[in-house]
C-alpha positions in Angstrom: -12.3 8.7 9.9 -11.3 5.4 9.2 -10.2 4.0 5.8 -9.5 0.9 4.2 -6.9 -1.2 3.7 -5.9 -1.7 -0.3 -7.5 -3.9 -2.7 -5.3 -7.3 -3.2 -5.0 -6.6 -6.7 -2.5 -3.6 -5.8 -0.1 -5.3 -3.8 2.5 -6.7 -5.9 4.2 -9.4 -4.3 5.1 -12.7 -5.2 2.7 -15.6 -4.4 4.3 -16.7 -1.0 3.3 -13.5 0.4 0.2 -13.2 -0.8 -0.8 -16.3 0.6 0.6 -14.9 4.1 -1.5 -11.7 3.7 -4.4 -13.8 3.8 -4.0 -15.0 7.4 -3.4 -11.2 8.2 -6.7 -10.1 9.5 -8.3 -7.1 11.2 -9.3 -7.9 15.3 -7.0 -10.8 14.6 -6.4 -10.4 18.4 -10.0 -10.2 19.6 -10.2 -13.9 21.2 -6.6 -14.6 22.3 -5.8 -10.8 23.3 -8.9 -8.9 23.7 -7.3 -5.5 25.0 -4.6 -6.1 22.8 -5.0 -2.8 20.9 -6.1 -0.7 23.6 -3.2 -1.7 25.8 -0.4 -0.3 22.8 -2.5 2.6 22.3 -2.6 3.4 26.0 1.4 3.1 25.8 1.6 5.3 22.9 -0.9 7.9 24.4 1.2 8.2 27.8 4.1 8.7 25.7 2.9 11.2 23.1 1.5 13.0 26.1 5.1 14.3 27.0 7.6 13.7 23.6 5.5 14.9 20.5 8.3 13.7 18.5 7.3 10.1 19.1 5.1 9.8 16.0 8.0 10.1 13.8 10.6 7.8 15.5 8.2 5.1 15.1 7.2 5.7 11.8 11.4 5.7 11.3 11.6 2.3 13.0 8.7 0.5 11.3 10.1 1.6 7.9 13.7 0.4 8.5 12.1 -3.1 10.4 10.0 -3.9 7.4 12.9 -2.8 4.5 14.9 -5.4 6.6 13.6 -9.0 6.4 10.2 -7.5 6.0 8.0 -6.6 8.9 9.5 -8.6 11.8 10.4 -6.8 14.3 14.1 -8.2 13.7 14.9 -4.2 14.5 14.4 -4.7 18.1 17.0 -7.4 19.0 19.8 -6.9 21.0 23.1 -7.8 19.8 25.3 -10.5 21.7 28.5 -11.1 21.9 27.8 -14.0 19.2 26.1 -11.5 16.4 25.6 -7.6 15.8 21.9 -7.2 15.4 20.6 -4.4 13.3 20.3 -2.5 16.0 24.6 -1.4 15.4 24.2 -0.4 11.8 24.7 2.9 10.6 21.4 4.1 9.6 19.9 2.7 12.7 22.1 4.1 15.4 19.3 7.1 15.7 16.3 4.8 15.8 14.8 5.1 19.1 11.4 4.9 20.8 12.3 0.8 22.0 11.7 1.6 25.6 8.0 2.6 24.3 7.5 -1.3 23.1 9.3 -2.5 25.7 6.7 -1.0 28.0 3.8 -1.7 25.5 5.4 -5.7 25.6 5.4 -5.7 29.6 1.5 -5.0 30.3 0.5 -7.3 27.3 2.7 -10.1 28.4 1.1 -9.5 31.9 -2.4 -9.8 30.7 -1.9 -12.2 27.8 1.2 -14.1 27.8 3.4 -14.9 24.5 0.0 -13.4 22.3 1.0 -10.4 21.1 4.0 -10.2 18.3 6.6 -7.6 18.6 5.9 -6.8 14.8 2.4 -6.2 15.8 3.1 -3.7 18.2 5.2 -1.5 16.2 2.7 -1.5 13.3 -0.5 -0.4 15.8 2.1 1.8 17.8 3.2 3.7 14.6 -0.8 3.8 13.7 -1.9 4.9 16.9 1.2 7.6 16.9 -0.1 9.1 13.7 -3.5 9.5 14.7 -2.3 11.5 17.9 -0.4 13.4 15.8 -3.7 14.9 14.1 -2.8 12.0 11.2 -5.3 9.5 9.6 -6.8 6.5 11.7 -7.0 3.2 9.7 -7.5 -0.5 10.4 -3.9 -2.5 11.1 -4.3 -6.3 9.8 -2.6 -8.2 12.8 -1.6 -11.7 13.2 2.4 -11.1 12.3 5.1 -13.1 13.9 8.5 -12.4 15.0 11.6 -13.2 13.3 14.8 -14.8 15.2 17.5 -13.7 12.7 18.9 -9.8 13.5 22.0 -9.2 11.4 24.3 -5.7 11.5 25.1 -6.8 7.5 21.9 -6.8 5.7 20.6 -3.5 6.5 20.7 -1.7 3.1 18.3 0.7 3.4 17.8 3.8 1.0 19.6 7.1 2.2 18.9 10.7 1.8 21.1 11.0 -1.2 19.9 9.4 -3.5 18.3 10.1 -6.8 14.3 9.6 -7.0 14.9 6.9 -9.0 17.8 5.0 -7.1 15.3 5.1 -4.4 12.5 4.0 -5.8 14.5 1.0 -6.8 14.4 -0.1 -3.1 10.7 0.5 -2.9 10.2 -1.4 -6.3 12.2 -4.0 -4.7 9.4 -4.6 -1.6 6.6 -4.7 -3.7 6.0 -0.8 -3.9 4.8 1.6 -6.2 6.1 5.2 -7.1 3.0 6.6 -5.8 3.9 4.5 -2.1 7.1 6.0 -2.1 6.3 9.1 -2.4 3.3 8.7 -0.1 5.3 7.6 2.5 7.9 9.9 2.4 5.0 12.1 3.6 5.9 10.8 7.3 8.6 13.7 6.8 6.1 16.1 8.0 6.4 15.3 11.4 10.3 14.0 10.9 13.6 15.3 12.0 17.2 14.6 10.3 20.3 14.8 12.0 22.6 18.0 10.5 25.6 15.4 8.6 22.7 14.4 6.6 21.8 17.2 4.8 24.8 19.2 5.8 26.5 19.5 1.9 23.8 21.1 0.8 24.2 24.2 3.1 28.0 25.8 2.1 29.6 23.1 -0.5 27.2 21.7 -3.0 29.0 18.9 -4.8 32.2 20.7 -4.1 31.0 24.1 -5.9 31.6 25.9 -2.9 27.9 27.5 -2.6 24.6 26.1 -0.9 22.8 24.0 -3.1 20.7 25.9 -5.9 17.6 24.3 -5.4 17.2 24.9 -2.0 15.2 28.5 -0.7 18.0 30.6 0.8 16.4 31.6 3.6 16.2 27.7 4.3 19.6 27.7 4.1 20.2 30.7 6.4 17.7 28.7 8.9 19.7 25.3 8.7 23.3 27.1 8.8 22.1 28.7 12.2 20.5 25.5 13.6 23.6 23.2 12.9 26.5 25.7 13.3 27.4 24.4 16.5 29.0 21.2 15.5 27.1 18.7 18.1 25.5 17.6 15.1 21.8 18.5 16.0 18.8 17.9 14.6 16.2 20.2 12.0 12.4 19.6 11.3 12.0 17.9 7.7 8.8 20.3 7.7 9.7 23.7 8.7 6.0 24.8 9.4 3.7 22.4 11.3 6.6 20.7 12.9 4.6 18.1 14.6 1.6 18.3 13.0 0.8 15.8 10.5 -0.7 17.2 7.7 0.1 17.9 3.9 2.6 21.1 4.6 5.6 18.7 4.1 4.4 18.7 0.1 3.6 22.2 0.0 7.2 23.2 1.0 9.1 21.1 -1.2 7.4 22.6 -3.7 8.5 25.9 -2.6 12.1 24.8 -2.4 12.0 24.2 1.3 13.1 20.6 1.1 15.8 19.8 4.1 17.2 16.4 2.7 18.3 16.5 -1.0 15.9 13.3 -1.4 12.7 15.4 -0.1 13.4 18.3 -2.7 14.3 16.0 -5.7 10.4 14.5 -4.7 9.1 17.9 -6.2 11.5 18.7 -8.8 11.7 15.0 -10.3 9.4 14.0 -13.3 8.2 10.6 -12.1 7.2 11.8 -8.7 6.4 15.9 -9.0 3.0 15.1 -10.1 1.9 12.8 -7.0 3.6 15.5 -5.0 1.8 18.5 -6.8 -1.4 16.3 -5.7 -0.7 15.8 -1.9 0.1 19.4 -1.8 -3.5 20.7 -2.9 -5.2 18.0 -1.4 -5.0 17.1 2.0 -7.6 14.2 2.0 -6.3 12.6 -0.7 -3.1 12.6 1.1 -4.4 11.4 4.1 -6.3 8.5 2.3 -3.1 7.3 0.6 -1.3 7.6 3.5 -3.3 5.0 5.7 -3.6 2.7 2.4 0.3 3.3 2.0 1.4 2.3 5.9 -1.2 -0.7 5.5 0.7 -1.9 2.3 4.1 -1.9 3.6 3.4 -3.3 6.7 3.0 -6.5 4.9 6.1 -6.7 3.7 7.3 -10.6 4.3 5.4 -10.8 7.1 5.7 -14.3 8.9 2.3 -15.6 9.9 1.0 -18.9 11.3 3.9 -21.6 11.9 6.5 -18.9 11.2 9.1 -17.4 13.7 7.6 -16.8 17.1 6.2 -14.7 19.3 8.8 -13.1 21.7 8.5 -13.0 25.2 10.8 -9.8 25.4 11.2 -8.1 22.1 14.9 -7.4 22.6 15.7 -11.4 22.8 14.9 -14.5 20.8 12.9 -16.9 23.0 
């Protein structure tokens, strides 16, 4: 099922972009880069054919590319020994899935040379990832450029730990809504999280010395076991359909089965609990705001027309 992008009237962003948006079209590859599409999704299929878990690192790496200088593809630079690229920053150092574009770049830059934007790729890649992964299918507006500015100092993106509220701020900040946030967040049903981030909340809970109240104890029996070992592992946001994307992710947060302390405060704040209490008993509507959701923020700044470039490697400026 396919569904529509958002009405213009619900993206809030400020006139510059909305101008942009306009040159962001649907097929925008269909003369310059016929196969364009079906060459990414051909690279996402032979992937997703052996590493299930591919849907959610790229749904992790288009999120922290487009909070960063907006949807760019400034995440895939390389740093030199000139500049740290954003590639060194903390909250990127377990991005992965690169080698996947790399490979998607190669065959499109073999059939239609310096066409194709990095920042397009990710965003059909992250589409075409969620659709294998039993997820929503949905039109991506192409026609994005790549940035040439990749800088280790202004990644600030929002962290696990923070209130509903302090993250919505970031949201706000890119031209979201509460209901976005929370709608994306919903990627966390086929996400993992390394143990140090959600590690306080199993044995000293703001230094009380106990697991966090609001978490299920038999969660916390589950996620003592799985990160008890010290290599700092990974556990399943969503403790059910692991790599199924679906609405479970809402259904156990409501049950207390949130792994990250942002992914339980979701359920248990007032100005999200609703829109959570929605997704949970209805799966369609989920899926629906979901596609509408990914549509919205990747265009985010997007440079169009004159703007950046398009890269002949992904990991270099031309």
């Amino acid at each position: 099922m396919d569904f529509s992008p958002p009405s213009r009237e619900s993206i809030s962003l400020p006139l510059i972009t909305r101008k942009a948006l306009a040159q962001l079209k649907v097929g925008f590859y269909k003369t310059s880069c016929p196969r364009a599409e079906s060459i990414v999704k051909a690279a996402v299929q032979k992937r997703f054919n052996t590493d299930k878990s591919i849907t959610a690192a790229l749904l992790r790496m288009h999120f922290h590319d487009c909070f960063v200088r907006g949807c760019d593809a400034s995440i895939l630079i390389d740093s030199t020994n000139k500049s740290r690229s954003e590639k060194e920053s903390g909250p990127n150092l377990t991005v992965r899935g690169y080698e996947l574009i790399d490979e998607a770049k190669k065959a499109l830059e073999k059939v239609c040379p310096s066409k194709v934007s990095c920042a397009d790729i990710i965003t059909l890649a992250t589409r075409d990832s969620v659709v294998l992964a039993g997820g929503p299918s949905y039109d991506v507006p192409t026609g994005r450029r790549d940035g040439r500015v990749s800088n280790i100092n202004e990644v600030n993106l929002p962290g696990p730990s923070l209130t509903v509220s302090q993250a919505f701020q970031s949201f706000k900040d890119k031209g979201l809504t509460m209901d976005d946030m929370v709608t994306l967040l919903g990627g966390h049903t086929v996400g993992v999280a390394h143990c140090s981030f959600f590690s306080g909340r199993l044995t000293n809970f703001q230094g009380t010395g106990k697991p966090d109240p609001s978490m299920d104890a038999g969660l916390v029996t589950t996620l003592k076991g799985i990160c008890g070992n010290g290599s700092n592992p990974t556990a399943f946001l969503d403790q059910g359909t692991s790599f199924r994307f679906d609405n479970d992710y809402y259904r156990q947060i409501r049950a207390k089965k949130g792994v990250m302390k942002i992914d339980q405060e979701l359920a248990d704040d007032r100005l999200s609990s609703g829109i959570v209490s929605r997704f949970a008993s209805n799966a369609n509507s989920f899926r629906t705001r979901f596609a509408q959701a990914m549509v919205k923020m990747g265009n985010i700044q997007v440079l169009v027309g004159n703007a950046g470039e398009i890269r002949k490697n992904c990991r270099v400026i031309n």
